[in-house]
VOBA-1610 file (N, C-alpha, C; in pm, whole numbers, padded with zeros to 5 digits, always signed):
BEGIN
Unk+16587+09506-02943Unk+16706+09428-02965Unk+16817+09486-02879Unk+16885+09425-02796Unk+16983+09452-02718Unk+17117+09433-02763Unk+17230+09567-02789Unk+17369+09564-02839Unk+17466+09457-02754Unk+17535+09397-02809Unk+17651+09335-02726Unk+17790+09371-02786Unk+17891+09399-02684Unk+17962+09464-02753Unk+18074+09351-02733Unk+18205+09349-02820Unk+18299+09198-02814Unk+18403+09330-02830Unk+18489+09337-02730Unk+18637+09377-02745Unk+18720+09284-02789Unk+18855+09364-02873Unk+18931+09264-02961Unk+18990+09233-02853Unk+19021+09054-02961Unk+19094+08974-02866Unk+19013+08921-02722Unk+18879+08964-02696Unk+18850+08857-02604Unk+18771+08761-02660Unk+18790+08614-02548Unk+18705+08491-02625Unk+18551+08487-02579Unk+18469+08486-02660Unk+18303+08461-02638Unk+18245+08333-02662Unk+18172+08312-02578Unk+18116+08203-02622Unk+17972+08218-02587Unk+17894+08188-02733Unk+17736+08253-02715Unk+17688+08078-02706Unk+17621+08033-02584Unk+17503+07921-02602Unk+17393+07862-02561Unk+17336+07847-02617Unk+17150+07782-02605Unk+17085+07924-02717Unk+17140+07986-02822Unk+17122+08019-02906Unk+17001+07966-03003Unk+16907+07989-02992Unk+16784+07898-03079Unk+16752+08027-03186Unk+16865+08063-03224Unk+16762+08170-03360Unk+16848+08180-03457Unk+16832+08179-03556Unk+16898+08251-03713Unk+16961+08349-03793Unk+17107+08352-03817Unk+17142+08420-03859Unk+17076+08517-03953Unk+17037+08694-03921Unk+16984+08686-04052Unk+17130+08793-04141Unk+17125+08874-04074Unk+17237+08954-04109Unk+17383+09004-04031Unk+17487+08967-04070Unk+17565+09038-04017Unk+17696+09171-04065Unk+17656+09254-03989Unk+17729+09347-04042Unk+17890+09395-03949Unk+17988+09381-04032Unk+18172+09417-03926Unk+18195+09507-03996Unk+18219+09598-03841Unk+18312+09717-03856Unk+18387+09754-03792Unk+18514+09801-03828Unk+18644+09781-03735Unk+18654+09910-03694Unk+18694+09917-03531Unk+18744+09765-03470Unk+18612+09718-03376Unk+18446+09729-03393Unk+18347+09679-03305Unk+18306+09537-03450Unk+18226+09483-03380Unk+18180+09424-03477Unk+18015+09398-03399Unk+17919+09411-03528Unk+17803+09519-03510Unk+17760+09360-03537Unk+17656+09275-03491Unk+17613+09116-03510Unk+17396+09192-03494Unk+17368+09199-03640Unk+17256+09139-03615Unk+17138+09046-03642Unk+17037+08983-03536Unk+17007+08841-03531Unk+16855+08875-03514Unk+16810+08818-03598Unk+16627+08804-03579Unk+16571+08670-03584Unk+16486+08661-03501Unk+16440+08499-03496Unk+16339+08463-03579Unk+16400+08329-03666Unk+16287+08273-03724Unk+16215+08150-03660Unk+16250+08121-03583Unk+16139+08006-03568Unk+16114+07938-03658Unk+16002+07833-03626Unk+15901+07789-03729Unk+15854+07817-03768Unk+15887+07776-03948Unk+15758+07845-04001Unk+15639+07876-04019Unk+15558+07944-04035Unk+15395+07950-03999Unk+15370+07909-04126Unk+15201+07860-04116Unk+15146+07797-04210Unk+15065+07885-04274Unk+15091+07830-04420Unk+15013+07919-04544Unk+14937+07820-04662Unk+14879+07874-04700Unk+14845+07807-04794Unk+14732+07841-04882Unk+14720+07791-05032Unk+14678+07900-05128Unk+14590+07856-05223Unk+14430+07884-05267Unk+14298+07825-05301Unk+14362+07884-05452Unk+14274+07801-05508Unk+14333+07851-05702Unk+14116+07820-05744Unk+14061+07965-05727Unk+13895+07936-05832Unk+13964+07925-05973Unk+13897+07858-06034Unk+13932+07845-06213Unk+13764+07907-06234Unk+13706+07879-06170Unk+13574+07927-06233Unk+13511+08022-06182Unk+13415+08158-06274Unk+13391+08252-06192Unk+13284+08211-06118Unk+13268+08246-05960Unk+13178+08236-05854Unk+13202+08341-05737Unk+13066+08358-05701Unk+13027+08485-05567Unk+13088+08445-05434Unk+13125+08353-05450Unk+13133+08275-05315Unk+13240+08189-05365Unk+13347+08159-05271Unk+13450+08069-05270Unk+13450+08008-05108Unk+13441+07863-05105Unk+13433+07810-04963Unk+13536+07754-05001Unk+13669+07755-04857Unk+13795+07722-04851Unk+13843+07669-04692Unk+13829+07545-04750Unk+13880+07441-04639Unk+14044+07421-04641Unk+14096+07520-04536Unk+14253+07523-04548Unk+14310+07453-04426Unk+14243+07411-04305Unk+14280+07306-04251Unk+14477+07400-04167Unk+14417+07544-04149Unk+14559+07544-04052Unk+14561+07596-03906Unk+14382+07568-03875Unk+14396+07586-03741Unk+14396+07693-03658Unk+14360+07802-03767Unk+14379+07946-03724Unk+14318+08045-03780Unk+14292+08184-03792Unk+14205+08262-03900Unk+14340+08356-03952Unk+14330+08272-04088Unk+14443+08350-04139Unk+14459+08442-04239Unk+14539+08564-04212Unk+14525+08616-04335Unk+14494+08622-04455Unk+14437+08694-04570Unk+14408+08659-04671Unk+14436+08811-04743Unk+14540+08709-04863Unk+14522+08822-04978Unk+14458+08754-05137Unk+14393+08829-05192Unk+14329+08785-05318Unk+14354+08835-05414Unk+14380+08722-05533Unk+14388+08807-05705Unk+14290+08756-05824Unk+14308+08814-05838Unk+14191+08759-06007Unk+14272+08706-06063Unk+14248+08691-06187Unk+14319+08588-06271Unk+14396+08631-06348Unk+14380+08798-06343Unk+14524+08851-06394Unk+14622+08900-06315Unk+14613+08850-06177Unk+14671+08887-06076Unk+14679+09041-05981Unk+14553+09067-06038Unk+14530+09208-05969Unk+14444+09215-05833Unk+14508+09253-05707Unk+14470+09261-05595Unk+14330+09279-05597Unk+14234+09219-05506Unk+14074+09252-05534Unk+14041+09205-05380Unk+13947+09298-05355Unk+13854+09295-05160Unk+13737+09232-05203Unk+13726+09169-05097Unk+13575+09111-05102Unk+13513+09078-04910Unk+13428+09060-04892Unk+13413+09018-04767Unk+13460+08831-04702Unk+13501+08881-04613Unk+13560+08685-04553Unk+13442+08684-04393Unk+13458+08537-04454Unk+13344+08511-04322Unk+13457+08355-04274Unk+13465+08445-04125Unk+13543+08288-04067Unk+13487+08206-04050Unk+13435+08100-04095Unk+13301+07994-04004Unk+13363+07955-03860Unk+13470+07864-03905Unk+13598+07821-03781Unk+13765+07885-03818Unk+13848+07807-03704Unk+13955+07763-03743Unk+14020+07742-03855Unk+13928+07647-03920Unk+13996+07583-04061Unk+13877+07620-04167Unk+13788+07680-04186Unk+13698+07682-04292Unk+13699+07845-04297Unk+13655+07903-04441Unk+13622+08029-04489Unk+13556+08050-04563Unk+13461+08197-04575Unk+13423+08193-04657Unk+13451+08341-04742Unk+13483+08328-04857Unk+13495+08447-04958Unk+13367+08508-05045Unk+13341+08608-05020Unk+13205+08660-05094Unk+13220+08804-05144Unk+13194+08773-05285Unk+13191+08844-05401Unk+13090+08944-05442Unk+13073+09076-05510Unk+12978+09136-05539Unk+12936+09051-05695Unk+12993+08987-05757Unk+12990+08962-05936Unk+13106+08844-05908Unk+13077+08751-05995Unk+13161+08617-06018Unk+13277+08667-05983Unk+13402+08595-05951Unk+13571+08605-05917Unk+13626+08499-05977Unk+13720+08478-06067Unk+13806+08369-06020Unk+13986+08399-06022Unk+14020+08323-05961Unk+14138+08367-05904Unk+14223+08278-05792Unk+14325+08331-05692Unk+14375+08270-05567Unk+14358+08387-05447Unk+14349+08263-05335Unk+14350+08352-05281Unk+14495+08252-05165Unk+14594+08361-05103Unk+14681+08349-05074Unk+14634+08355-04918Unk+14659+08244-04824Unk+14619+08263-04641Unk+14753+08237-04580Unk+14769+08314-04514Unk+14883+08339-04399Unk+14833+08315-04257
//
């Protein structure tokens, strides 16, 4: 991230700016501006098993191999092996039944 520094009293003009305020912090007499880009948001999206099974196949349709975090049904973090088939399909495999979500980023 690169500092810019604004002396008082001169006029700035920042544009073609494409990013998001996230924080700004003033302190006199500099004033300290900082900016992180959000973009678009990336796609997520999140499988709900109701029933216990070894295997969960999850057609999430985002085009990418995405992260995965998993919980049981009392919401306690749990590993298992993932098999990417593609893009948009997965597969989750269990030592003993699971049910639960699993959360893809």
């Amino acid at each position: 991230m690169s500092n810019v520094e604004i002396k008082a009293g001169a006029n700035v003009n920042l544009g073609g700016v494409s990013t998001t305020t996230k924080s700004v912090a003033i302190e006199q007499p500099a004033v300290n501006v900082s900016i992180s880009r959000v973009g678009t948001s990336d796609a997520h999206f999140v499988f709900a098993q109701e029933q216990n099974a070894e295997e969960w196949a999850i057609e999430h349709n985002m085009n990418k191999n995405p992260s995965v975090t998993i919980v049981d049904s009392g919401e306690n973090v749990v590993f298992a092996e993932i098999e990417y088939l593609d893009l948009n399909n997965l597969i989750i495999r269990f030592n003993g039944g699971n049910s639960g979500k699993a959360y893809l980023n």
